[in-house]
C-alpha positions, 0 to 999 in steps of 0.5 A, a space after each residue: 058637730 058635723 064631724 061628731 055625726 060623720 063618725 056615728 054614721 061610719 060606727 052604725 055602718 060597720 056595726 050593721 056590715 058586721 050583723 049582716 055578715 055574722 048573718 050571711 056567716 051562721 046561714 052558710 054555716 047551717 046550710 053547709 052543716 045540713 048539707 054535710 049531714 045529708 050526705 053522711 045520713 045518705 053513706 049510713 044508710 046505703 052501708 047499711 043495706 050493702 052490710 044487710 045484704 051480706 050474711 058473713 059481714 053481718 054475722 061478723 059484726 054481730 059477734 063482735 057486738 056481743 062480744 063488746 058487750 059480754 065484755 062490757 057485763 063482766 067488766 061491771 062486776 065488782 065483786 068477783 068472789 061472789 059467784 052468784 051477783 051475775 047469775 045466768 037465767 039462760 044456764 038451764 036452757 043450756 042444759 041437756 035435761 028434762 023433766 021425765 014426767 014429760 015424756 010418754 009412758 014408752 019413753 019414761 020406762 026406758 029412761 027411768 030403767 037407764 038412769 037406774 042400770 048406768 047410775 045417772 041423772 034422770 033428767 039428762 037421760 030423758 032429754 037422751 031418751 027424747 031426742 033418740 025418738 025423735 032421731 030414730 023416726 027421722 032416719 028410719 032407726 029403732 030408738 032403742 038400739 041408738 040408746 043401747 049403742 050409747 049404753 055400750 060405748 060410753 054408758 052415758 058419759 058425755 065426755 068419755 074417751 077411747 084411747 083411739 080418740 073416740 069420743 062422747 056418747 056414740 064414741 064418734 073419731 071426730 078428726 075422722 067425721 070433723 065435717 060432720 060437726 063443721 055445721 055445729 060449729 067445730 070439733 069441740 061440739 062432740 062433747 055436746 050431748 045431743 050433737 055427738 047423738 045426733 053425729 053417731 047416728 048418721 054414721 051409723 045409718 050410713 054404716 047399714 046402709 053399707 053393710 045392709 043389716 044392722 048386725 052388719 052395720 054395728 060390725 062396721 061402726 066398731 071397725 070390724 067390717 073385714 074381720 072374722 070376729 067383733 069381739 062380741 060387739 054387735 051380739 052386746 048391743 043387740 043384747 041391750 036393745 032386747 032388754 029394753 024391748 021386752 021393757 016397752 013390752 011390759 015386761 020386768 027386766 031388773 036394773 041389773 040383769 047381766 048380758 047373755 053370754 054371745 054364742 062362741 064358735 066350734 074350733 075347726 080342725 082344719 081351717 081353710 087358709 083365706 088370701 089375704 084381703 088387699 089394701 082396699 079390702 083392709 079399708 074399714 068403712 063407716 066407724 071402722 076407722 075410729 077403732 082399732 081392728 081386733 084380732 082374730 082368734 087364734 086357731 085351736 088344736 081339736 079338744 081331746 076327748 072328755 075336754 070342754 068345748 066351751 071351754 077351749 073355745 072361750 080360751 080362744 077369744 080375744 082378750 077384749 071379748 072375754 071383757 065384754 062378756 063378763 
């Protein structure tokens, strides 16, 4: 009998040495656990103000955030043939338009006769129209010439391009004038509507600022700054400019009213001969260096009695100016 209760004794004193220490145990385990997640909250949050502070590695982990979960959206189509399931309400925020009835009446006179001369959207030019008001009040330039220089470079296409590499609204060199789209995000940009206008602008304040006129400015942004001859440029730009001016005057001014023709030079009988410019001298400023120089025109023989003037001397103009003006 007493062996009976010696051996229950021994089971209840192993049975509570066992609960005490499972005890001791799940204590040690949730003060080490507590601890251990502490620690890891305290690392979290001090990563946290140190990534804070830092502008590139936010900016990082952002893109690659969205990137994450672009990814994520368009790994959830199940229907790729249907264009239309995973529509993109932000589309019409990113469209380079608006409404015309929402500008003001100077303003929807040009874009309504521009939409009709250059056969375009009126939305997207009034957008155009909108933001060349609002940059010429900032740098100090008519609206009306910024928009009669994106009718002669490119008649509003926004993709357009020159054989030298000109590109967009304004026909800007973007791997000449690449810093200036560096803050819009890269080359790429030029084709963006607004930022190209935006890009064309500063060079051409910068060009007048040179050339100290703005007939002197345009010759510097088409590349002719040390030329004798612009090929009519300046003189068809200033032409545009007036049509709509004599608009914002009140005036009728059809859709399709043809440029003047530019004033042609008397030929000289003798010439004098000019030095040739240095290698300095030949740099173009501005836009010059976007475009190919035009050549000058050739030097005419005295007309013969009963002949033409004008006749002579239009046959002395360069081949790109005969184009411009016709």
């Amino acid at each position: 009998m007493s062996t009976f209760r010696s051996w229950a004794q021994l089971r209840e004193s192993v049975l509570a040495s066992t609960r005490v220490f499972l005890a001791d145990l799940g204590h040690g385990l949730l003060a080490v656990g507590h601890n251990s997640l502490a620690v890891l909250g305290l690392a979290v949050l001090s990563a946290t103000f140190v990534i804070g502070g830092r502008a590139d590695v936010r900016g990082t982990l952002e893109a690659q955030a969205l990137d994450w979960l672009l990814q994520r959206q368009e790994s959830r189509t199940t229907d790729a043939g249907d264009l239309f399931d995973q529509g993109d309400l932000s589309a019409v925020d990113r469209a380079t338009a608006v409404d015309p009835s929402e500008l003001n009446r100077q303003q929807s006179v040009v874009a309504q006769w521009l939409s009709r001369r250059y056969r375009v959207a009126p939305e997207p030019v009034a957008r155009l129209v909108q933001e060349s008001w609002s940059l010429g009040r900032r740098v100090g330039l008519e609206p009306t010439l910024i928009l009669a220089i994106v009718a002669v470079e490119s008649s509003f296409n926004p993709f357009a391009q020159s054989a030298v590499g000109a590109q967009g609204l304004m026909q800007v060199m973007t791997r000449v004038h690449d810093d200036k789209y560096e803050a819009f995000g890269g080359n790429h940009a030029a084709f963006d509507p607004l930022t190209n206008l935006r890009v064309g602008v500063q060079v051409l304040k910068d060009c007048i600022a040179t050339a100290g006129s703005v007939e002197g400015g345009l010759r510097h942004y088409v590349g002719a700054a040390n030329l004798s001859d612009d090929g009519g440029y300046a003189f068809k730009v200033m032409a545009e400019q007036e049509f709509m001016t004599q608009l914002l005057q009140g005036r009728s001014v059809p859709p399709t009213a043809r440029l003047p023709v530019p004033p042609v030079a008397t030929a000289q009988t003798a010439p004098a001969v000019e030095p040739e410019p240095s290698a300095a001298a030949r740099a173009p400023a501005g836009k010059a260096a976007v475009k190919p120089a035009i050549p000058a025109a050739p030097v005419v023989p005295p007309a013969k009695p009963g002949a033409k003037v004008a006749k002579i001397a239009r046959a002395s103009t360069p081949g790109p100016q005969v184009a411009l003006i016709q």
